[in-house]
N, CA, C and O atoms as CSV, one atom per row, in Angstrom:
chain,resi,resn,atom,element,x,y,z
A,1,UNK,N,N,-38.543,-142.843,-169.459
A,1,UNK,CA,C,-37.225,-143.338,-169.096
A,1,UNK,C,C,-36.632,-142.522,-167.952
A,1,UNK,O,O,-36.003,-143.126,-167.083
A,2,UNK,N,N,-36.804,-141.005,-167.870
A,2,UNK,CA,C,-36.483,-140.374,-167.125
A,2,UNK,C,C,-36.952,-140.919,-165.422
A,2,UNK,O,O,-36.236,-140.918,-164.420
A,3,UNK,N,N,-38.485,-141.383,-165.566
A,3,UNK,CA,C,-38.984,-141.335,-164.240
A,3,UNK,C,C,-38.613,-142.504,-163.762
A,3,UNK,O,O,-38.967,-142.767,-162.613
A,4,UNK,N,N,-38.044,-143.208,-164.299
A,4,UNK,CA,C,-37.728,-144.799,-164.093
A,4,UNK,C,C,-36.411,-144.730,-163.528
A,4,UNK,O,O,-36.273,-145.478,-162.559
A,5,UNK,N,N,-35.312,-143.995,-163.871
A,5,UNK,CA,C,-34.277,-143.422,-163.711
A,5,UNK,C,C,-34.237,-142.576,-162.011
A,5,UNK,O,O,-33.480,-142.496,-161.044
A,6,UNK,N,N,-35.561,-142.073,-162.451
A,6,UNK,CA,C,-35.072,-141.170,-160.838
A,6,UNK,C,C,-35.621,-142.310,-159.797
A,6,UNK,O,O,-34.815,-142.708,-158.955
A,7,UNK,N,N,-37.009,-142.887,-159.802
A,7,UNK,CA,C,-37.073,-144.010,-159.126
A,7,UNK,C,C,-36.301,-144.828,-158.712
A,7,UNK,O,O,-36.491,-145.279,-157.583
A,8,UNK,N,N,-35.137,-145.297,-159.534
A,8,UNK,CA,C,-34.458,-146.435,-159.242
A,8,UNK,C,C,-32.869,-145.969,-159.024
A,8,UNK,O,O,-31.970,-146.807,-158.942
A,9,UNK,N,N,-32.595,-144.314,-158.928
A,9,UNK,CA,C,-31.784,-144.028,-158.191
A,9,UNK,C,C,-32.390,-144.005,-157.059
A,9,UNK,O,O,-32.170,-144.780,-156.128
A,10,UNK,N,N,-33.203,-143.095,-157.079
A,10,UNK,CA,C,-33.771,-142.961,-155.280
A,10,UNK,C,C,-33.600,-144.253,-154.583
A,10,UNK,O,O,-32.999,-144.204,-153.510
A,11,UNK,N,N,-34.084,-145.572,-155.065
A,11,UNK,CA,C,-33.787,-146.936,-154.400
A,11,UNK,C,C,-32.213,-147.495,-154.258
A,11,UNK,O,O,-31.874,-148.183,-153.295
A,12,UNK,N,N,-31.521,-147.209,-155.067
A,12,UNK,CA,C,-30.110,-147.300,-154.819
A,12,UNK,C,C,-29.574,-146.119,-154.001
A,12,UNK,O,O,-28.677,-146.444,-153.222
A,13,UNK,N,N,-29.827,-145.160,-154.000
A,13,UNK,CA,C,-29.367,-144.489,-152.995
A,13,UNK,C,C,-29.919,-144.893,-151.245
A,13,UNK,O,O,-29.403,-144.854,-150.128
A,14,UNK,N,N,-31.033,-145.216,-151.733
A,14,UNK,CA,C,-31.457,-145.282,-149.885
A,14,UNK,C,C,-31.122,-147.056,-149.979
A,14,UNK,O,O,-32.215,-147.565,-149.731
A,15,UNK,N,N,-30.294,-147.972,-150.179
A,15,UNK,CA,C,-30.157,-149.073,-150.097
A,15,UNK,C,C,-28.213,-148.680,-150.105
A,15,UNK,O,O,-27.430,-149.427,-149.519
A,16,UNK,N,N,-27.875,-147.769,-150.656
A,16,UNK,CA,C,-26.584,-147.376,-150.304
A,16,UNK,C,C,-26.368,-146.945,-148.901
A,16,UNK,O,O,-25.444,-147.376,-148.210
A,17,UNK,N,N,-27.241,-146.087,-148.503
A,17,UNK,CA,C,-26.973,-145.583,-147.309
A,17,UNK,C,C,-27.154,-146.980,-146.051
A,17,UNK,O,O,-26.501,-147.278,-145.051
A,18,UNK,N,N,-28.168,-147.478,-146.607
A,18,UNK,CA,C,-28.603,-148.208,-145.654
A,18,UNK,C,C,-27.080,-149.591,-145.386
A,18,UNK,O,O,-26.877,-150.159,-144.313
A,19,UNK,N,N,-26.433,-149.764,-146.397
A,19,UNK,CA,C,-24.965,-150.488,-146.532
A,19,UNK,C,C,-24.355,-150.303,-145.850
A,19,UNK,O,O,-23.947,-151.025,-144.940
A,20,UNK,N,N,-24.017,-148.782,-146.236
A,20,UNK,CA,C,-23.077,-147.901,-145.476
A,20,UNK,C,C,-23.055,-148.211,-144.222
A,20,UNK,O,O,-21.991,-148.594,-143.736
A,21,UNK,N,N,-24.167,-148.120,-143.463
A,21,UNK,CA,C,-24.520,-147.935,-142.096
A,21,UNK,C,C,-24.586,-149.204,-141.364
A,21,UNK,O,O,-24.371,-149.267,-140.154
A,22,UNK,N,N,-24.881,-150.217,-142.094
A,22,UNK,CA,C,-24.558,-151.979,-141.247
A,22,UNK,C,C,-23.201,-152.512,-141.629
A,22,UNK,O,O,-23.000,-153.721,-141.506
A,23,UNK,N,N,-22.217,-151.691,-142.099
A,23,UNK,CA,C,-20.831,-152.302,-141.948
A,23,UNK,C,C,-20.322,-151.655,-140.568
A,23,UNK,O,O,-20.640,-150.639,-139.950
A,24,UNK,N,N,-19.340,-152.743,-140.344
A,24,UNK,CA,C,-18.977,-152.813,-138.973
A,24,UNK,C,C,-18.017,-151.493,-138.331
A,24,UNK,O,O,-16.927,-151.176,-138.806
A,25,UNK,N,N,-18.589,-150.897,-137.305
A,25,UNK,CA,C,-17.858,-149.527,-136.906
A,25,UNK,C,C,-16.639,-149.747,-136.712
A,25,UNK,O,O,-16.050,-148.713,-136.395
A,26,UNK,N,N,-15.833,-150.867,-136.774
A,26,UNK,CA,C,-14.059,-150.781,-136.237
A,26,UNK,C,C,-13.304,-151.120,-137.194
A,26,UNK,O,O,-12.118,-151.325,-136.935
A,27,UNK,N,N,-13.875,-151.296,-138.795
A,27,UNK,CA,C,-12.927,-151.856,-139.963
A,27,UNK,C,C,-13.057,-150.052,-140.578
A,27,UNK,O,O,-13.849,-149.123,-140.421
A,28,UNK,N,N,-11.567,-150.328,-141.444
A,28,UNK,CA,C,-11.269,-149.288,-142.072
A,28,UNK,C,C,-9.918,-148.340,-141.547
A,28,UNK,O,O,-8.952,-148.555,-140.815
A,29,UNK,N,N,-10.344,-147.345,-142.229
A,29,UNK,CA,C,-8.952,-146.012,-141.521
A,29,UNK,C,C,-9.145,-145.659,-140.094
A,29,UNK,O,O,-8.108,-145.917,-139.482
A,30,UNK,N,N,-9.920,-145.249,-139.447
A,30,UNK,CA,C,-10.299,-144.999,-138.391
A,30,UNK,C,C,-9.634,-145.960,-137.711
A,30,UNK,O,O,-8.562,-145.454,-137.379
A,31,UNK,N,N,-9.693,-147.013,-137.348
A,31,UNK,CA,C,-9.707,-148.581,-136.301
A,31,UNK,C,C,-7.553,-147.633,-136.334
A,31,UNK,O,O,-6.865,-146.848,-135.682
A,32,UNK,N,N,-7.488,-148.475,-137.535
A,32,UNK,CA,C,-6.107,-148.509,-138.023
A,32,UNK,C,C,-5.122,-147.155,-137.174
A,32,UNK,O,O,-4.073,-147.083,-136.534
A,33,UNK,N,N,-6.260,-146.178,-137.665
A,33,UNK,CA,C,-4.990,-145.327,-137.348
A,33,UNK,C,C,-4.979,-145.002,-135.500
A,33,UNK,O,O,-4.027,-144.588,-134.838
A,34,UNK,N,N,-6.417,-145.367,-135.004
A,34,UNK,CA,C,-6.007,-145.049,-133.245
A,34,UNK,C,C,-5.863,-146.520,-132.541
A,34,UNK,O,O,-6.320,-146.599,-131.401
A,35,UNK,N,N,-5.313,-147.614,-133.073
A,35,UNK,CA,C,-5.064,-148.274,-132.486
A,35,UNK,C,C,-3.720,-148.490,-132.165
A,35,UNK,O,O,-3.033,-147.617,-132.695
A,36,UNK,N,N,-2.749,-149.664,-131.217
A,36,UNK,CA,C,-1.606,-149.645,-131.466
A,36,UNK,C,C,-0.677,-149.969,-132.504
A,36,UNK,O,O,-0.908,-149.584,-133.650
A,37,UNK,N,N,0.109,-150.479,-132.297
A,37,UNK,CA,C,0.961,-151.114,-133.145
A,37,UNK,C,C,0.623,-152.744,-133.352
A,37,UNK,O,O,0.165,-153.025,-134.460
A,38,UNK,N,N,0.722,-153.357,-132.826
A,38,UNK,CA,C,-0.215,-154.413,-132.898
A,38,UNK,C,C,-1.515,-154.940,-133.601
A,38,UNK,O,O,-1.996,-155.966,-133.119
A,39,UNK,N,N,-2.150,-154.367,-134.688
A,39,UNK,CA,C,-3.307,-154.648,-135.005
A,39,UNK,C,C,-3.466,-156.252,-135.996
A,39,UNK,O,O,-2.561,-156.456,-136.806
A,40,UNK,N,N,-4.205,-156.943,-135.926
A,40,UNK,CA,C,-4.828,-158.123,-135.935
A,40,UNK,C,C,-5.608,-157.476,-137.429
A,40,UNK,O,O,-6.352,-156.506,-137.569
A,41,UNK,N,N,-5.021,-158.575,-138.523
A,41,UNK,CA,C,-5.206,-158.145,-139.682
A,41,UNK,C,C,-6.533,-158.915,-139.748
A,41,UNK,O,O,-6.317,-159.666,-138.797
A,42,UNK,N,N,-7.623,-159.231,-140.139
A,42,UNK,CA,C,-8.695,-160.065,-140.386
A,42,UNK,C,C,-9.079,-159.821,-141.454
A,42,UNK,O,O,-9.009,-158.730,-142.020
A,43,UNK,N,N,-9.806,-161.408,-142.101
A,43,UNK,CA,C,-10.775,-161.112,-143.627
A,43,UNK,C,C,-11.999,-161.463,-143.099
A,43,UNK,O,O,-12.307,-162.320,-142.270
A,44,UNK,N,N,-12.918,-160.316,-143.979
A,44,UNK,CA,C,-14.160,-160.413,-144.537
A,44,UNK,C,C,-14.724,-161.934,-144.811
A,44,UNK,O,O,-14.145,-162.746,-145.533
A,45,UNK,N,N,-15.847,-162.157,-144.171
A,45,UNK,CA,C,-16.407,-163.655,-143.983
A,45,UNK,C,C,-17.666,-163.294,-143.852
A,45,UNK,O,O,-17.969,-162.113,-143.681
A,46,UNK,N,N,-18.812,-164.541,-143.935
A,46,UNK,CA,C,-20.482,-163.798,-143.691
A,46,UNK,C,C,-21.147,-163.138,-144.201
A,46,UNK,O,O,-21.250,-162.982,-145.417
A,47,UNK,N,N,-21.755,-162.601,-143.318
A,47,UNK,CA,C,-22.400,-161.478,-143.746
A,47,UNK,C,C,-22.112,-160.287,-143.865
A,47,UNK,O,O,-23.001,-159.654,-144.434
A,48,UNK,N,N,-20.895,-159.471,-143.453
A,48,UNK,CA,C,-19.908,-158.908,-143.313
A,48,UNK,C,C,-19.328,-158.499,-144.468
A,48,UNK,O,O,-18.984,-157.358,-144.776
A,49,UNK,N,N,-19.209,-159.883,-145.320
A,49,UNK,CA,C,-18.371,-159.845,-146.726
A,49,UNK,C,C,-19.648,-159.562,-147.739
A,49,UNK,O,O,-19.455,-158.715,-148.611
A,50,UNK,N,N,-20.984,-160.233,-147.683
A,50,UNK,CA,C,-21.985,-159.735,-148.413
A,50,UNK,C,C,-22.456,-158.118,-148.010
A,50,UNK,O,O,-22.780,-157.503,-149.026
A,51,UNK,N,N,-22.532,-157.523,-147.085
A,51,UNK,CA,C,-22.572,-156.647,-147.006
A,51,UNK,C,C,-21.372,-155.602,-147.940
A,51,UNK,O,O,-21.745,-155.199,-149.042
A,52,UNK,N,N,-20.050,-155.236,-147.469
A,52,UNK,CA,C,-19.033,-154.876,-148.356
A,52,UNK,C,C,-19.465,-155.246,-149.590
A,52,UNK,O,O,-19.931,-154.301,-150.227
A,53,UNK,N,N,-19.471,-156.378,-150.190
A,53,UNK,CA,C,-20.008,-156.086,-151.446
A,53,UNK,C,C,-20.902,-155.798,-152.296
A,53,UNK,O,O,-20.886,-155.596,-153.510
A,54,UNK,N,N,-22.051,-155.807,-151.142
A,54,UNK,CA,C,-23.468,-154.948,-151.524
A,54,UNK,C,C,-23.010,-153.544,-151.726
A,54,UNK,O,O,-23.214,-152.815,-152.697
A,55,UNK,N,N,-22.307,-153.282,-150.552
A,55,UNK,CA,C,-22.201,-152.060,-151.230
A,55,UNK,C,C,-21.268,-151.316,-152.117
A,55,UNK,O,O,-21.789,-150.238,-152.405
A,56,UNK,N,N,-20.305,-151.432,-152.570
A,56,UNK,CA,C,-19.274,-151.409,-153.661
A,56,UNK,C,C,-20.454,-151.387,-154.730
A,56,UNK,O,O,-20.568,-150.311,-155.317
A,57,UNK,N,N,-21.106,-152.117,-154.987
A,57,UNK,CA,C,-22.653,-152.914,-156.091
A,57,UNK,C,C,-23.419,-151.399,-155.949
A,57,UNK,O,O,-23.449,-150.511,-156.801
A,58,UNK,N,N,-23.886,-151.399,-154.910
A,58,UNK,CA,C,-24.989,-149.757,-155.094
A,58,UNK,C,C,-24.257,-148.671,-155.197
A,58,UNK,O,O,-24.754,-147.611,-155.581
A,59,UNK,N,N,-22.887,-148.802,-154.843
A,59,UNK,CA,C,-21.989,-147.194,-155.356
A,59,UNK,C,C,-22.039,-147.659,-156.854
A,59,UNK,O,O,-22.857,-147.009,-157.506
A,60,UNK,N,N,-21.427,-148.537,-157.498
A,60,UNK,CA,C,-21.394,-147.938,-158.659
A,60,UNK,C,C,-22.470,-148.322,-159.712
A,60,UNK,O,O,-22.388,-148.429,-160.935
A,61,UNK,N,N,-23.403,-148.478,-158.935
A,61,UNK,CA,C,-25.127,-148.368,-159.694
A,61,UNK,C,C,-25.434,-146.818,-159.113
A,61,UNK,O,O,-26.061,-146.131,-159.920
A,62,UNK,N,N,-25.192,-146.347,-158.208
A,62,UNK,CA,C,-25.458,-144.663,-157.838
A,62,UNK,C,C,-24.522,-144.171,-159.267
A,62,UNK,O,O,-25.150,-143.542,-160.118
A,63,UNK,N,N,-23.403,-144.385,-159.458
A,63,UNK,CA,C,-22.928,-143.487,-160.175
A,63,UNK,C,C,-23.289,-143.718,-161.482
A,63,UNK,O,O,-23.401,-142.775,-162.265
A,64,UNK,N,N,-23.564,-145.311,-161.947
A,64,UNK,CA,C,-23.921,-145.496,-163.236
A,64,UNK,C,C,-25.495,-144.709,-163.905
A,64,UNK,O,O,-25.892,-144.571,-165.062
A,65,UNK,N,N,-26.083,-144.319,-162.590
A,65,UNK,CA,C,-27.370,-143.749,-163.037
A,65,UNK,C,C,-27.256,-142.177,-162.914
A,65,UNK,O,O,-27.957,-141.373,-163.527
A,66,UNK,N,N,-26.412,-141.927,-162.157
A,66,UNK,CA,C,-26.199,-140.228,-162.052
A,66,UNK,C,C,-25.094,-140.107,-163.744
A,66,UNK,O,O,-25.057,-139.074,-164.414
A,67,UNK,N,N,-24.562,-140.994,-163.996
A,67,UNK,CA,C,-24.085,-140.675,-165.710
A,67,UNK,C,C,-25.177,-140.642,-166.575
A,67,UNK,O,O,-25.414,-139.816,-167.456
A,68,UNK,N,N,-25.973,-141.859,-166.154
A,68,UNK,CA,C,-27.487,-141.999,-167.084
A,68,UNK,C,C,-28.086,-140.902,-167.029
A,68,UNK,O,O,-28.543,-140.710,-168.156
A,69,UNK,N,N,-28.388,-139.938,-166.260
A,69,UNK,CA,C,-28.828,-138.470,-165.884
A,69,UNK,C,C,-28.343,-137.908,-166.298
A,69,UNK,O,O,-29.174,-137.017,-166.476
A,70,UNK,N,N,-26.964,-137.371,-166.966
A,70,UNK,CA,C,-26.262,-136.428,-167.585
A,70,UNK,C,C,-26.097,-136.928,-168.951
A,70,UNK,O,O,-25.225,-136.213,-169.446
A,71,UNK,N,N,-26.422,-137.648,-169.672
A,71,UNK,CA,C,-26.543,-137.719,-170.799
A,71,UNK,C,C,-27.463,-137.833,-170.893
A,71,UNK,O,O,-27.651,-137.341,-172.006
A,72,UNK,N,N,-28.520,-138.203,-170.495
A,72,UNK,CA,C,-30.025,-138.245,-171.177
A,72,UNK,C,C,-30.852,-136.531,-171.220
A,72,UNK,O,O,-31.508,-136.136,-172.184
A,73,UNK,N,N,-30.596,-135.685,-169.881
A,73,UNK,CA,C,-30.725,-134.707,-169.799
A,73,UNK,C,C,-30.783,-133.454,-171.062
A,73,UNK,O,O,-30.955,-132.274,-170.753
């Protein structure tokens, strides 16, 4: 159970990162805070929106298995 565990974090983690990294560089705090006053509110559509929620999905499968690790331990 253990090795199954670290396997299939290791795959959620490198499928987290990989999330992380194809959402779009100008959404979020960053955009918001150096832009003007003016900013153009937009929703999530596409692939865009499957992405965001891919990853929300592998954060809390990262964390559900790093709990699985501290109690099984």
């Amino acid at each position: 159970m253990i090795t199954f565990l670290k396997y299939f974090q290791l795959i959620v983690s490198f499928l987290l990162i990989i999330s992380i990294l194809l959402q779009n560089k100008t959404s979020g705090f960053s955009a918001g805070s150096m832009t003007s006053t003016t900013a153009i509110q937009t929703t999530r559509r596409g692939a865009e929106k499957v992405i965001f929620n891919a990853t929300i999905i592998f954060a809390v499968l990262f964390v559900l298995t790093s709990l699985a690790f501290l109690f099984l331990a």
